[in-house]
Backbone as CSV, one residue per row, in Angstrom:
resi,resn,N_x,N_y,N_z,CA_x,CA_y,CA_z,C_x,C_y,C_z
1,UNK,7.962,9.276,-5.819,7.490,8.739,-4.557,6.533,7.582,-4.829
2,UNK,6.476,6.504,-3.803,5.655,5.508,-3.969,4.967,5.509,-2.416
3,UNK,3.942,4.859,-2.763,2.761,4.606,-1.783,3.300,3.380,-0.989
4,UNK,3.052,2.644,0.037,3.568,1.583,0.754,2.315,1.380,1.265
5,UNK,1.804,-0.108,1.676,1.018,-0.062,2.982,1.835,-0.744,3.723
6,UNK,1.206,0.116,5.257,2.103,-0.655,6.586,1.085,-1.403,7.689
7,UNK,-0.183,-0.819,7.194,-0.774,-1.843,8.119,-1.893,-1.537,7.990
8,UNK,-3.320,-1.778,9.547,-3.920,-1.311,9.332,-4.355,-0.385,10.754
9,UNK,-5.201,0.751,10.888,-5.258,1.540,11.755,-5.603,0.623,13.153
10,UNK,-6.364,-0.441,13.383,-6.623,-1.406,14.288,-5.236,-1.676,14.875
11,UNK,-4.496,-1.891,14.103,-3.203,-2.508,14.260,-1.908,-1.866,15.568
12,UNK,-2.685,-0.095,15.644,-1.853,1.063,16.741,-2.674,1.519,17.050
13,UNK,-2.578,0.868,18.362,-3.509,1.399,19.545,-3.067,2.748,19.502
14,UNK,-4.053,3.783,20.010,-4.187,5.200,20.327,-3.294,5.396,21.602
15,UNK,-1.822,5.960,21.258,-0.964,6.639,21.978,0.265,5.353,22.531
16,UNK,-0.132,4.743,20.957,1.584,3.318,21.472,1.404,3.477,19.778
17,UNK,2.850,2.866,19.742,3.889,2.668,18.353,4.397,0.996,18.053
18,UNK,4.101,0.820,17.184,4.072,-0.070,16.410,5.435,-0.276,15.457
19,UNK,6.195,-1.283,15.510,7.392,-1.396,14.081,6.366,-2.289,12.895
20,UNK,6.734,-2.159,11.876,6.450,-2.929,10.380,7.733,-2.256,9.832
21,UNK,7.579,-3.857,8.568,8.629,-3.667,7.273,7.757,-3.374,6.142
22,UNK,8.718,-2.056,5.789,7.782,-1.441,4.661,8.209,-2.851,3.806
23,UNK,7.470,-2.326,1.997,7.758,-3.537,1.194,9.127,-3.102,0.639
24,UNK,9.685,-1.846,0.838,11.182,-1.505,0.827,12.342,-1.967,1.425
25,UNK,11.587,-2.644,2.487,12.908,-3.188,3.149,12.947,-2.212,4.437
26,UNK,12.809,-1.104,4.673,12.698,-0.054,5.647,12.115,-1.083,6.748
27,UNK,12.720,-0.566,8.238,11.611,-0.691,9.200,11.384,0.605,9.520
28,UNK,9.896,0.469,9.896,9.315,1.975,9.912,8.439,1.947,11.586
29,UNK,8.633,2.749,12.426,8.464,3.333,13.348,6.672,3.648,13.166
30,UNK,5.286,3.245,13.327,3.844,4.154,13.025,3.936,4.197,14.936
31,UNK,3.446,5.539,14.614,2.647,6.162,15.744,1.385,6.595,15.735
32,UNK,0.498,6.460,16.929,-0.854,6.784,16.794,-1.347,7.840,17.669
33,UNK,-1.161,8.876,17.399,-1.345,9.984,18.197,-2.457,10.739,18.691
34,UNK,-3.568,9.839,18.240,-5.212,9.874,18.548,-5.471,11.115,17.642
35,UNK,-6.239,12.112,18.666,-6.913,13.330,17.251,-5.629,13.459,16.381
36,UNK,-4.231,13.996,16.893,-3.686,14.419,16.266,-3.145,13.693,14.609
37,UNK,-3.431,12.201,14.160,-3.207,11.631,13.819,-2.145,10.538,13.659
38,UNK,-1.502,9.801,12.653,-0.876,8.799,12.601,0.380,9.612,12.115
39,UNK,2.074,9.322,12.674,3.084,9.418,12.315,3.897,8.007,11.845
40,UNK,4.671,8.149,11.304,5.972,7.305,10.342,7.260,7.769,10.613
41,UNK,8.259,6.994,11.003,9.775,7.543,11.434,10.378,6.051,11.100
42,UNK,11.276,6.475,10.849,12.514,5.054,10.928,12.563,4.375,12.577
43,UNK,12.253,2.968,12.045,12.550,2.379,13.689,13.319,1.881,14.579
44,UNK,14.787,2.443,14.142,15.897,2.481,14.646,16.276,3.582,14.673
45,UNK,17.360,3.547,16.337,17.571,5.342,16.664,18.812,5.248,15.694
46,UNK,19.203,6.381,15.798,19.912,6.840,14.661,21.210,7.135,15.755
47,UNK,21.395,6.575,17.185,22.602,6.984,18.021,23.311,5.742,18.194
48,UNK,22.554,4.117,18.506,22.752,3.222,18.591,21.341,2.432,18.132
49,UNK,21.815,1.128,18.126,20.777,0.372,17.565,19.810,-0.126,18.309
50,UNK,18.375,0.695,18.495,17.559,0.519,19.680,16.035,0.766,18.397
51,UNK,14.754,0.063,19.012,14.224,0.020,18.220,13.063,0.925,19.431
52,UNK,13.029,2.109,18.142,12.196,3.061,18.696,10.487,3.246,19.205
53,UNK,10.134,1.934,18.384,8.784,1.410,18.765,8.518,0.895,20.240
54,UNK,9.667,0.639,20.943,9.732,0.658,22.477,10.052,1.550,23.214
55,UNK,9.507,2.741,22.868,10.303,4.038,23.806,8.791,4.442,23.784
56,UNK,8.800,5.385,25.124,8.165,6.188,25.363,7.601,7.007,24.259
57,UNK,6.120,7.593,24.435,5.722,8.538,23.548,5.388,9.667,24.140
58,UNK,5.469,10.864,23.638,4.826,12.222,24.341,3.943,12.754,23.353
59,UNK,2.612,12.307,23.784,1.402,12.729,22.605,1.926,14.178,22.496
60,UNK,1.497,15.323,23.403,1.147,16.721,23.393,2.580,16.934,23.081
61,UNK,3.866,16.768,23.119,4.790,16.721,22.239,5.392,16.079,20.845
62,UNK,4.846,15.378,20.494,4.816,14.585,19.069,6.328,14.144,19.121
63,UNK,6.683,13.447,20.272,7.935,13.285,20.281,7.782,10.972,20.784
64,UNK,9.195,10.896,20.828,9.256,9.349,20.883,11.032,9.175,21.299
65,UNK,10.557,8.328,23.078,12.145,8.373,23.430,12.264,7.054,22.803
66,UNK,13.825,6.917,22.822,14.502,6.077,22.687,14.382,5.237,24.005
67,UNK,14.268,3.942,23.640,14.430,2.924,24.590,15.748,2.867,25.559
68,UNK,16.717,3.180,24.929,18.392,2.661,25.526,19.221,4.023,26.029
69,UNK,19.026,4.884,25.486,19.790,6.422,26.164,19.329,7.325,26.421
70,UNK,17.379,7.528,25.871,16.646,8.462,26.274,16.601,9.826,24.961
71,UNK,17.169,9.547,23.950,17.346,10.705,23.028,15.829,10.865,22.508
72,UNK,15.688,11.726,22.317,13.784,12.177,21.755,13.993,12.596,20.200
73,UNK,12.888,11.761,19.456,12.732,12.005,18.169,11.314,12.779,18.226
74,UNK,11.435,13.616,17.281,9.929,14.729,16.603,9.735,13.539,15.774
75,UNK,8.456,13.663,16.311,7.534,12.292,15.499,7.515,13.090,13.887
76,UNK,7.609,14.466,13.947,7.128,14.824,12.129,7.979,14.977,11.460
77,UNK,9.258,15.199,11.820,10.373,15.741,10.959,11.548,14.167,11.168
78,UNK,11.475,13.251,12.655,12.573,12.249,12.602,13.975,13.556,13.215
79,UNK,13.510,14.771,13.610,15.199,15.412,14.171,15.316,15.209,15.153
80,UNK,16.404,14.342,15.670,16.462,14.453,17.263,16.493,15.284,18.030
81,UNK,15.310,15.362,19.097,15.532,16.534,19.762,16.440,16.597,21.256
82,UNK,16.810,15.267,21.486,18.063,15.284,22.875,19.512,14.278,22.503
83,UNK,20.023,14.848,23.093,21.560,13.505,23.151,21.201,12.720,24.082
84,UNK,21.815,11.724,23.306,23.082,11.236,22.814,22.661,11.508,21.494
85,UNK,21.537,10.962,20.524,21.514,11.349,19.376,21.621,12.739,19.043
86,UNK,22.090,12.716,17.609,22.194,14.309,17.371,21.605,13.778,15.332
87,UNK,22.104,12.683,15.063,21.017,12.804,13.493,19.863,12.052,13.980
88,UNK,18.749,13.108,12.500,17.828,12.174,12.563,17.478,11.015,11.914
89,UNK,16.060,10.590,12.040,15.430,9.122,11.647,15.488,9.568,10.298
90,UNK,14.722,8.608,9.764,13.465,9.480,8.168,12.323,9.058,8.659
91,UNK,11.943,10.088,8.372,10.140,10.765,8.007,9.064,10.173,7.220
92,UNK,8.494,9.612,7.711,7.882,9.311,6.000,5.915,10.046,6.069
93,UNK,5.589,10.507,5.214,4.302,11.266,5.048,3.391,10.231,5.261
94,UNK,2.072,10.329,6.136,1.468,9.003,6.746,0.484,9.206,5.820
95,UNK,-0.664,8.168,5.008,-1.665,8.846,4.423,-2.577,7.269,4.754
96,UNK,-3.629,7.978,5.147,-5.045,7.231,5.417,-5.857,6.792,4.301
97,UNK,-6.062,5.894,3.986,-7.208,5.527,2.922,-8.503,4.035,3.825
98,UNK,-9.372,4.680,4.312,-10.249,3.969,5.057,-9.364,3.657,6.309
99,UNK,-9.290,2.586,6.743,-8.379,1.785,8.087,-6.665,1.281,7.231
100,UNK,-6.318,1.794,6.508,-5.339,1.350,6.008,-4.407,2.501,5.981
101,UNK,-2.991,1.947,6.610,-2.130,3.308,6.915,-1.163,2.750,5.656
102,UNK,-0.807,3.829,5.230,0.376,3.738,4.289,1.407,4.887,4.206
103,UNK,2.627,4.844,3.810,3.345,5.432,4.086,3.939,6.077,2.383
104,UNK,4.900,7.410,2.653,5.131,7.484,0.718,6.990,7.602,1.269
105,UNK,7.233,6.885,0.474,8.626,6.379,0.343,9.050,6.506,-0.964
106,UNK,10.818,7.215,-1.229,11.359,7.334,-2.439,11.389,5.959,-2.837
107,UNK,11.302,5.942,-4.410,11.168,4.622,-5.138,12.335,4.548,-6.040
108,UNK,13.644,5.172,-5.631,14.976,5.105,-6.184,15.276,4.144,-5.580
């Protein structure tokens, strides 16, 4: 696993989502879920090509609609939880170091 930075905590407002390109090439989905903390998902739905950083969020559900058909991603795992989608995103483990969010991504 490798470390990534994606930004910085200033950068996601408390209870909106943000896209960045990891330095992988990934676009990555950050969410800011206030106490609960910062999530990482792929930022394309996985049903059609809609970029998930424009969908709705459900803090007290840790969930994130899709912009274009309404399918709900679990902000922690990336499994869709409604159709039209049925796979999920990827996940990526969020880790804090001061105001700097970074993400851990396979380095294969």
């Amino acid at each position: 696993m490798a470390t990534v930075k994606l930004a910085n905590t200033a950068d996601v407002p408390e209870g909106e989502a943000r896209r960045f390109a990891a330095a992988n090439g990934e676009e990555v989905c950050v969410v800011n879920l206030g106490t609960a903390g910062y999530r990482a998902i792929g930022a394309v739905c996985s049903h059609q090509h809609a970029w998930l950083d424009e969908g709705e969020i459900e803090v007290q559900d840790q969930t994130i609609e899709c912009p274009l058909h309404g399918s709900a991603f679990d902000l922690n795992t990336g499994a869709a939880k409604s159709l039209p989608a049925f796979e999920p995103v990827p996940s990526y483990p969020v880790v804090l170091e001061g105001d700097t969010i970074l993400i851990e991504v396979n380095d294969d």
